[in-house]
C-alpha positions as CSV (number, residue, x, y, z in Angstrom):
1,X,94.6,110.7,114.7
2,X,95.5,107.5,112.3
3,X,96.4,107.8,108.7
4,X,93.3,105.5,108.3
5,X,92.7,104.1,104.5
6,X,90.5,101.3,106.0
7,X,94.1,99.2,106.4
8,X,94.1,99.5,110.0
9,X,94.2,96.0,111.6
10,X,93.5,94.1,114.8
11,X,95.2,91.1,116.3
12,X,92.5,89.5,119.1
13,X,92.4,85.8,121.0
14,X,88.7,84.3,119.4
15,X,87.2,82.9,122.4
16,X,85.5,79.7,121.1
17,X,88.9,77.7,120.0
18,X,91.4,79.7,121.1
19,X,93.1,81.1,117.8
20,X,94.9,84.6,117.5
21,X,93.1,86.3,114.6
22,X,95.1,88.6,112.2
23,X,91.4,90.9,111.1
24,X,91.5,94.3,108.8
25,X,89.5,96.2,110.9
26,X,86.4,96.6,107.9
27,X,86.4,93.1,106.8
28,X,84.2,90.4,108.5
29,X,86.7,87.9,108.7
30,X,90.3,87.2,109.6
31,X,93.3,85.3,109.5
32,X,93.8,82.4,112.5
33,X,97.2,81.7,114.0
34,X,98.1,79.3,116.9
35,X,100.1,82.2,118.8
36,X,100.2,86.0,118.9
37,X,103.6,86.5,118.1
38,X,102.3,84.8,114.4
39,X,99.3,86.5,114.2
40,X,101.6,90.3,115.1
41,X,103.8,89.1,112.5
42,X,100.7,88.7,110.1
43,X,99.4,91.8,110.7
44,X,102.4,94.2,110.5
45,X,103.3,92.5,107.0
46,X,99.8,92.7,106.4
47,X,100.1,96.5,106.9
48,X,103.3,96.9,105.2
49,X,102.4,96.0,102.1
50,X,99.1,98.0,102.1
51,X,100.9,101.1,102.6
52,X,100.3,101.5,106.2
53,X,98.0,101.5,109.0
54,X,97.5,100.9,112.6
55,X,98.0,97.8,114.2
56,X,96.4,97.1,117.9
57,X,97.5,94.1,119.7
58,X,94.5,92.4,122.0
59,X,95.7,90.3,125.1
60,X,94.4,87.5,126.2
61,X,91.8,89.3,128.6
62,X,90.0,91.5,125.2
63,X,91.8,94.6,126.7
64,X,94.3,96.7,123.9
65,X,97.8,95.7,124.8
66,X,99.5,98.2,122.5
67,X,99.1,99.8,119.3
68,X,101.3,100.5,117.2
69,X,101.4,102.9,113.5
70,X,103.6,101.6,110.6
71,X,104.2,103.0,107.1
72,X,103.2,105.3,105.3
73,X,103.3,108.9,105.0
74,X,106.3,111.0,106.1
75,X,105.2,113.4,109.1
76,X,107.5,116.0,109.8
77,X,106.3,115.8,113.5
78,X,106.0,112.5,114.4
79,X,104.8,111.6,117.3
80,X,107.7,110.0,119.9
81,X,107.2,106.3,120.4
82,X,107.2,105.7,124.2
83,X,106.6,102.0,123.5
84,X,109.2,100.8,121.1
């Protein structure tokens, strides 16, 4: 379960040029980057400043890649991060 506020975000390759897109999951259009590591980098500031969120990285195939909660809240139970 996600603290989601509608700040969640998706990084994800857009087929017809190439791009990475940095995209709040709600809004219809997102920010385009020439590589993934910019477009991460977008997104977590991105989520940062919003409060929090979750972030899920695409890769270059469309399939999730990782995912990743920032900010935010303080759980007395988080959850142990197995990734990072």
């Amino acid at each position: 379960m996600t603290m989601s506020k509608g700040n969640d975000r998706t990084i994800y390759r857009r087929a017809s040029d190439q791009k990475w897109i940095d995209k709040r999951n709600d809004a219809s259009r997102g920010f385009a980057f020439d590589t993934q590591a910019d477009a991460i980098t977008s997104g977590r500031e991105k989520l940062t400043n919003a409060g929090g969120g979750e972030l899920t990285v695409k890769g270059r195939n469309g399939q999730i890649r990782s995912k990743d909660t920032l900010g935010g809240g303080n759980d007395p139970m988080p959850p142990r991060d197995r990734e990072h």
